[in-house]
C-alpha positions as CSV (number, residue, x, y, z in Angstrom):
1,X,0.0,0.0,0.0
2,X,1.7,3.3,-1.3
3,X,-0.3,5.2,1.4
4,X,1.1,3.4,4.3
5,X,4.5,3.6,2.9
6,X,4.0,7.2,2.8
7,X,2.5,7.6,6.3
8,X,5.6,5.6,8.0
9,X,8.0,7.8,5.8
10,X,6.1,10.7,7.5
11,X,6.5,9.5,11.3
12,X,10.1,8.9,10.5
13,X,10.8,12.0,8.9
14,X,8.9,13.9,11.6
15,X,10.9,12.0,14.5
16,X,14.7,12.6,12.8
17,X,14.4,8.7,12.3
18,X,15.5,6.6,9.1
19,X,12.3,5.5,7.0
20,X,13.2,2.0,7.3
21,X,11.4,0.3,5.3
22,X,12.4,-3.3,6.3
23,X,10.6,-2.5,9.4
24,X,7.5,-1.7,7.9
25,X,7.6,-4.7,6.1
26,X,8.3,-6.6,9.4
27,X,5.6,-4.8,11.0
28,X,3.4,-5.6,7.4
29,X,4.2,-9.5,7.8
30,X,3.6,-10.3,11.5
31,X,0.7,-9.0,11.4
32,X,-0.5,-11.3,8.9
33,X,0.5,-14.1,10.9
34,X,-2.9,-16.1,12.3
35,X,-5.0,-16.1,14.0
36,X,-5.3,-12.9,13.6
37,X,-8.5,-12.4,12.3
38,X,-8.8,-9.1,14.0
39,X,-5.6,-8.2,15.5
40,X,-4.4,-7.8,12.1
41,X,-3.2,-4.3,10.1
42,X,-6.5,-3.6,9.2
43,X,-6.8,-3.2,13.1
44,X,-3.6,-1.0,13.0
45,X,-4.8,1.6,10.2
46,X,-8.5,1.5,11.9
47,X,-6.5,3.0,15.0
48,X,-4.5,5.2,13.3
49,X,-7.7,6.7,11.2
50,X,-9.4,7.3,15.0
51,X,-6.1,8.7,16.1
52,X,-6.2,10.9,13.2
53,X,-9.3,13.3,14.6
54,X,-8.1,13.2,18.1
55,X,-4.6,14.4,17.3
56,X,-4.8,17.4,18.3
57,X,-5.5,16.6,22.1
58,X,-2.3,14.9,22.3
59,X,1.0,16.2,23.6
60,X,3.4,14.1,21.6
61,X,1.4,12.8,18.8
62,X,4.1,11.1,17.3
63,X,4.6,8.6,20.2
64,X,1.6,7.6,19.8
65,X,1.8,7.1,16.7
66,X,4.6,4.8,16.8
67,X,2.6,3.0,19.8
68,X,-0.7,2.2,17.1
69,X,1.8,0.7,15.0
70,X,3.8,-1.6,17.4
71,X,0.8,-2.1,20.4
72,X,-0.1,-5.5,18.8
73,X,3.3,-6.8,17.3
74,X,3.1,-9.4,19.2
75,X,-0.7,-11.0,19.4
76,X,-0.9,-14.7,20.4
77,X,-4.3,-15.5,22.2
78,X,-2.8,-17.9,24.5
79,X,-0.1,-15.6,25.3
80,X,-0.4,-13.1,28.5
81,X,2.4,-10.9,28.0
82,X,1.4,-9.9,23.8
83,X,1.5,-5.9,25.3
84,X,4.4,-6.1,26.9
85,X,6.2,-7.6,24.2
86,X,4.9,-5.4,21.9
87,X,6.5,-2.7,23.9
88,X,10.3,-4.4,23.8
89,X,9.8,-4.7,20.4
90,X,8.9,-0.9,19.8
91,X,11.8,0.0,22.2
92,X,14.1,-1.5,20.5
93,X,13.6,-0.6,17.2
94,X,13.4,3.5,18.0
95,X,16.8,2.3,19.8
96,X,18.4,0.9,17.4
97,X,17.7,4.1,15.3
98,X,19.6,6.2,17.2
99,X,15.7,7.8,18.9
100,X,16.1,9.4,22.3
101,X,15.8,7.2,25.1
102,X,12.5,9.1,26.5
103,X,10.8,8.6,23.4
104,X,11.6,4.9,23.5
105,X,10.1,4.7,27.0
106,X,7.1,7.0,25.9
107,X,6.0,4.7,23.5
108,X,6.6,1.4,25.9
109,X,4.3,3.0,28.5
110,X,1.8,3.9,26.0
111,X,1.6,0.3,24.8
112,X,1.3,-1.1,28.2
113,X,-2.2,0.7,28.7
114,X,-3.5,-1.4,25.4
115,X,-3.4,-4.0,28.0
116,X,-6.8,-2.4,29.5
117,X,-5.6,-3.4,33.1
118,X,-8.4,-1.7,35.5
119,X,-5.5,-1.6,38.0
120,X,-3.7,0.4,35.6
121,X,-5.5,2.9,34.2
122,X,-4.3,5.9,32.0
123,X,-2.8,8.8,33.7
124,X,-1.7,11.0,30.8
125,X,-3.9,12.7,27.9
126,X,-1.6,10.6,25.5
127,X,-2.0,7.0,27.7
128,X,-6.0,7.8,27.7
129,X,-6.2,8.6,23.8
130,X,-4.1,5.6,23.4
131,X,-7.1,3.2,24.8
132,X,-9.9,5.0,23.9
133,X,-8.2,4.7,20.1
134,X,-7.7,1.3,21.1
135,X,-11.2,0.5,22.2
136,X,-13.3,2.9,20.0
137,X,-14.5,-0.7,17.8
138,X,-16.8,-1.1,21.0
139,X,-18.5,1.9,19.9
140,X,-19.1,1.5,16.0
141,X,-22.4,0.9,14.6
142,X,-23.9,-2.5,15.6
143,X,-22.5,-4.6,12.6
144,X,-18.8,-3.3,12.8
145,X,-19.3,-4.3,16.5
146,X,-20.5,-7.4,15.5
147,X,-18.2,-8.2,13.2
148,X,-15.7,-7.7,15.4
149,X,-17.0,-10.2,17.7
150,X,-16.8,-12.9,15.3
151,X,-13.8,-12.1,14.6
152,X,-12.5,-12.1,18.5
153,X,-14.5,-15.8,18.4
154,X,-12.1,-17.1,15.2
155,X,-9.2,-15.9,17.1
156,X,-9.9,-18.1,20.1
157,X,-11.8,-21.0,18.1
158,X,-9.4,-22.9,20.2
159,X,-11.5,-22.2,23.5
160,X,-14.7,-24.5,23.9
161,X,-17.7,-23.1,23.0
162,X,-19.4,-23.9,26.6
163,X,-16.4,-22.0,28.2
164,X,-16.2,-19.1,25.6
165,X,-20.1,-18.0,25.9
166,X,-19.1,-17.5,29.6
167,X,-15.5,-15.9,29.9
168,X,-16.2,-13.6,26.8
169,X,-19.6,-11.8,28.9
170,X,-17.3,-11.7,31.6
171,X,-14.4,-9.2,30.0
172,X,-17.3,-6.9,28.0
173,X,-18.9,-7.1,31.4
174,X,-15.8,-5.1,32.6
175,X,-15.9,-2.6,30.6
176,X,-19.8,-1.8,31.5
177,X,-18.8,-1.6,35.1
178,X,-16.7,1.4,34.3
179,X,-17.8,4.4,34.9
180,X,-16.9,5.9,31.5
181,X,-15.5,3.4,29.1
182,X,-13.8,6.1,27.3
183,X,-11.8,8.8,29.0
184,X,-11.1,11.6,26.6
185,X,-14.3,13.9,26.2
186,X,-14.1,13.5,22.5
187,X,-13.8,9.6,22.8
188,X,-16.4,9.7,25.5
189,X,-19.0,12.0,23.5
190,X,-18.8,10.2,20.0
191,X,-18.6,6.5,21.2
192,X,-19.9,6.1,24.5
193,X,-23.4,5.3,24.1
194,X,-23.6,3.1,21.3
195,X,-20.1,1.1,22.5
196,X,-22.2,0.2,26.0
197,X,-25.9,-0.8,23.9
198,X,-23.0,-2.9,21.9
199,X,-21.8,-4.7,25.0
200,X,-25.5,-4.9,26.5
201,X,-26.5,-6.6,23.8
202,X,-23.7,-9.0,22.6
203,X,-23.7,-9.9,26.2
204,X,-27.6,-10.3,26.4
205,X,-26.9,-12.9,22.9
206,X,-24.8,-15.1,25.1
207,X,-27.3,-15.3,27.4
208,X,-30.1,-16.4,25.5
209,X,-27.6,-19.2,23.9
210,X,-27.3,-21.2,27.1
């Protein structure tokens, strides 16, 4: 895609970096790797599209930049630790072009909030527009939202079905305890409603399947 060529050549150039291509091609192939039915790059340019209107709340837009690209370079369902080594993986590569240290830091820390820890939650304007990019699928129109819930279920087809229509109700249930699911005003405004009808209803289908 010439576009994303052109959009990492920007980041780059903005960030004194070399456009290294080899990378993006790296970043391009694992995230074809299965079972990545949704954690995929059309995941990746979805966020970066978000990120797009909100850019102007951030403080160093660029970081989290970077972060949308690398926050699921690593995605293995079975895997615990996918954010965190996302975050090496992003750390290392700004270090091995010669980025300053704090940016390389920056962009770890942003990547650990994709991790959606409740015991963790964003501090920063940057580490809240980072999840709310992250999460704004829950608040799409009911079949983007529903798509993407198929598409969770391909990616863990290896989990029974009996155990998967109770675990899965379980994490969207988290999010609908929240207060706010979003925590950016912009985020909060556009996608709050619809993302917690969304969750309200997907987990009201798994309900009526027992």
């Amino acid at each position: 895609m010439a576009d994303l060529e052109e959009r990492w050549r920007a980041l780059c150039g903005r960030l004194s970096l070399p456009a290294d291509l080899n990378q993006l091609d790296w970043l391009r192939g694992v995230h074809k790797v299965p079972p990545r039915a949704y954690h995929n790059l059309d995941h990746v340019l979805a966020c970066l599209t978000e990120f797009d209107h909100a850019r102007h709340l951030a403080e160093e837009p660029d970081a989290i930049e970077v972060a949308l690209w690398f926050h699921d370079a690593v995605y293995n369902p079975r895997y615990a630790e996918n954010e965190e080594a996302s975050a090496i993986m992003a750390k290392g590569w700004l270090d091995d072009s010669g980025a300053p240290a704090e940016l390389g830091m920056t962009v770890a820390d942003l990547i650990f909030k994709t991790k959606h820890d409740p015991s963790d939650a964003p501090e920063t304007i940057d580490q809240q527009l980072i999840v709310d990019v992250d999460l704004s699928i829950l608040g799409q129109p009911a079949e983007a939202f529903d798509e993407y819930e198929n598409k969770i279920r391909d990616e863990y087809d290896w989990v029974n079905w009996e155990v998967y229509r109770i675990r899965r109700p379980e994490i969207l249930g988290r999010f609908l305890k929240r207060e706010r699911i979003y925590f950016t005003e912009e985020f909060h405004d556009r996608y709050e409603a619809a993302a917690r009808s969304n969750l309200e209803r997907s987990i009201n289908c798994f309900k009526e399947s027992t």
